[in-house]
C-alpha positions in Angstrom: 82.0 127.0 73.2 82.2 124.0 75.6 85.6 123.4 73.7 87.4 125.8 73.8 86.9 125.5 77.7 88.0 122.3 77.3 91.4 123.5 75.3 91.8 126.1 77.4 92.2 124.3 80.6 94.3 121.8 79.0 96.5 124.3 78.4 97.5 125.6 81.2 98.2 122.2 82.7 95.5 122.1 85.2 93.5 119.2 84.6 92.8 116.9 81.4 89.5 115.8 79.9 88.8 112.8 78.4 85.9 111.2 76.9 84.8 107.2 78.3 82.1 105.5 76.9 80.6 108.9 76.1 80.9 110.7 79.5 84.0 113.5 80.3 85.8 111.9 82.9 88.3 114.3 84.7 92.0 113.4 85.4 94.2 114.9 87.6 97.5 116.3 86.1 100.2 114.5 85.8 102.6 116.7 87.9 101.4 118.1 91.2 101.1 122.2 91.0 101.8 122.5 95.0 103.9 121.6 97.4 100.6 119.8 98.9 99.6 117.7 96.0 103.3 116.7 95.7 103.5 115.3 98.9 100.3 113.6 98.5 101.6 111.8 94.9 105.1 111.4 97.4 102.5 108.9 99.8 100.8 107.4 96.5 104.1 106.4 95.1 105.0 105.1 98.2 101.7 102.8 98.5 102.3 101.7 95.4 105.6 100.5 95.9 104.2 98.8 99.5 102.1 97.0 97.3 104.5 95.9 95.0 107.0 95.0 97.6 105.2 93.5 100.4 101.9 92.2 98.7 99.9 93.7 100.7 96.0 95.6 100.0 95.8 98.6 98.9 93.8 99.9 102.1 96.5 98.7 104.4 99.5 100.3 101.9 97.6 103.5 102.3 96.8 103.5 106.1 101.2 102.8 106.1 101.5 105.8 103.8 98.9 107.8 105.9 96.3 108.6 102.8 93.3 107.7 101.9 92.7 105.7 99.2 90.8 107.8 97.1 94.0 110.4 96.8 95.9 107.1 95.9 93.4 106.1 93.3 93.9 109.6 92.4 97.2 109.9 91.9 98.4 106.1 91.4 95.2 104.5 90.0 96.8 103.8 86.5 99.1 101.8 88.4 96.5 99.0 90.1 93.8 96.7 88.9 91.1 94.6 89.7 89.2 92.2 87.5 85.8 92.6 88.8 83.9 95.2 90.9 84.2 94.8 94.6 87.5 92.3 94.2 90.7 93.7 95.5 93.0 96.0 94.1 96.5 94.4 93.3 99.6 96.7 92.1 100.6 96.2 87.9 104.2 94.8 87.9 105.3 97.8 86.6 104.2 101.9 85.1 104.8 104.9 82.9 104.9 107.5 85.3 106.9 110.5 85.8 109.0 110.7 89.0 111.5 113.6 89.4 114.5 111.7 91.0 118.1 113.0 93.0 121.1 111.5 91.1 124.5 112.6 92.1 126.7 114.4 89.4 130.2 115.4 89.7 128.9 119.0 90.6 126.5 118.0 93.3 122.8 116.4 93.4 120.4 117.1 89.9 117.1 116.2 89.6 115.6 114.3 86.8 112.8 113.3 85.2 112.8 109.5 84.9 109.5 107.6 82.9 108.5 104.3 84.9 109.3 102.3 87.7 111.4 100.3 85.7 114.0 103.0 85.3 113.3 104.4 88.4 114.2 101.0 90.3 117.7 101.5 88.2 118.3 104.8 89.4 117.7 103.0 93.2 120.0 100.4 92.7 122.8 103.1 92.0 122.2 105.0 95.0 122.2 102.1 96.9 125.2 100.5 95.7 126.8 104.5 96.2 125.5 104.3 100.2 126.9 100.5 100.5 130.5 102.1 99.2 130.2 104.8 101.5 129.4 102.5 104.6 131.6 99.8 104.0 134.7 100.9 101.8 133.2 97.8 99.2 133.3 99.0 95.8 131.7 96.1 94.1 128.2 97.2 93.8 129.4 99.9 91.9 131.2 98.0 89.2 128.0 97.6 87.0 127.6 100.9 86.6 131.2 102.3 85.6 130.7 103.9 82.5 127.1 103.9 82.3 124.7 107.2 81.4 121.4 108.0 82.4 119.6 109.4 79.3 117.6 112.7 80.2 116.4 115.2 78.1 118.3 114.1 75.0 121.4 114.7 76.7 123.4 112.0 78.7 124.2 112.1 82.0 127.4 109.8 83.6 126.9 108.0 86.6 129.4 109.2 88.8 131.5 105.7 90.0 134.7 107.1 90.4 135.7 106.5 94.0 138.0 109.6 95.2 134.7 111.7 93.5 132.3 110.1 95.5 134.4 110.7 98.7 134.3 114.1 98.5 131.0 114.6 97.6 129.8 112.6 100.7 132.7 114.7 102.6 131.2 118.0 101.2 127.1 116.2 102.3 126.4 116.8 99.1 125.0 113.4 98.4 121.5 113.0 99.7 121.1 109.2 99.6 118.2 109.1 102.0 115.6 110.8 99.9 115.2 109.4 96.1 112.3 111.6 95.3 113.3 115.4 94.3 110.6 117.2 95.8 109.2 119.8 93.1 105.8 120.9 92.8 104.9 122.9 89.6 106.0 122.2 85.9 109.5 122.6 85.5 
């Protein structure tokens, strides 16, 4: 009887079970359900990336994110590690997690699904090089990506470099450069 609770609540998305060294251990979803949690993921994310980026604990990445570090460990625990019990926690150099992302298209912003903070760094480097064409009239931190696709879904997705496009886009404030994170709560 116990598993098919277990099934059940696996299926409608709400929270995992797994079994550690015996015990069912309780994991939070993998995509936030409100617009509450997916803020709170938002301020993990952002932690983490204060860790990675400026070295720094993950007690003082948190009080800059304003969360405590039990929501962090909540939602961006996979992401850090310490070697012993007690010894700090220091950021992995990289992770496999989901993060909806704003990528300008010909017809205006989508949002995407991109897997890892690998990819997702990628998808940063565009919009910045986009926001360093749009201040300064230099297109040369656009040249890498001319002709490049994003692959989402199974389909492929150009990365919009033409200049005269990206003009009238920003014209138009249909580029949102200033926020990389789509925010969505529920499972799309």
């Amino acid at each position: 009887m116990k598993r098919q609770g277990r099934q059940r609540s696996a299926k409608k998305g709400r929270s995992h079970i797994s079994l550690s060294k015996g015990h069912a251990v309780r994991r939070p979803p993998s995509l936030p359900h409100t617009k509450r949690e997916a803020y709170a993921r938002e301020r993990a994310l952002g932690a983490l990336a204060q860790m990675r980026r400026e070295h720094v604990s993950l007690a003082a990445a948190c009080r800059l994110e304003h969360i405590k570090p039990a929501t962090f460990l909540r939602y961006a625990g996979g992401a850090v590690r310490h070697d012993k019990p007690g010894e700090r926690y220091r950021a992995t150099k990289g992770d496999r997690f989901r993060r909806d992302l704003q990528i300008p298209t010909a017809h205006g912003p989508m949002t995407v699904p991109v897997y890892g903070s690998k990819n997702a760094e990628k998808v940063s480097k565009y919009l910045n090089a986009i926001g360093h064409y749009l201040r300064t009239g230099d297109e040369a931190k656009l040249r890498p990506f001319k002709g490049k696709t994003l692959k989402v879904d199974g389909k492929r997705i150009k990365l919009v470099t033409d200049l005269g496009t990206l003009s009238l886009l920003a014209e138009a404030d249909a580029l949102h450069l200033d926020q990389l994170y789509a925010f969505t709560a529920g499972r799309s």
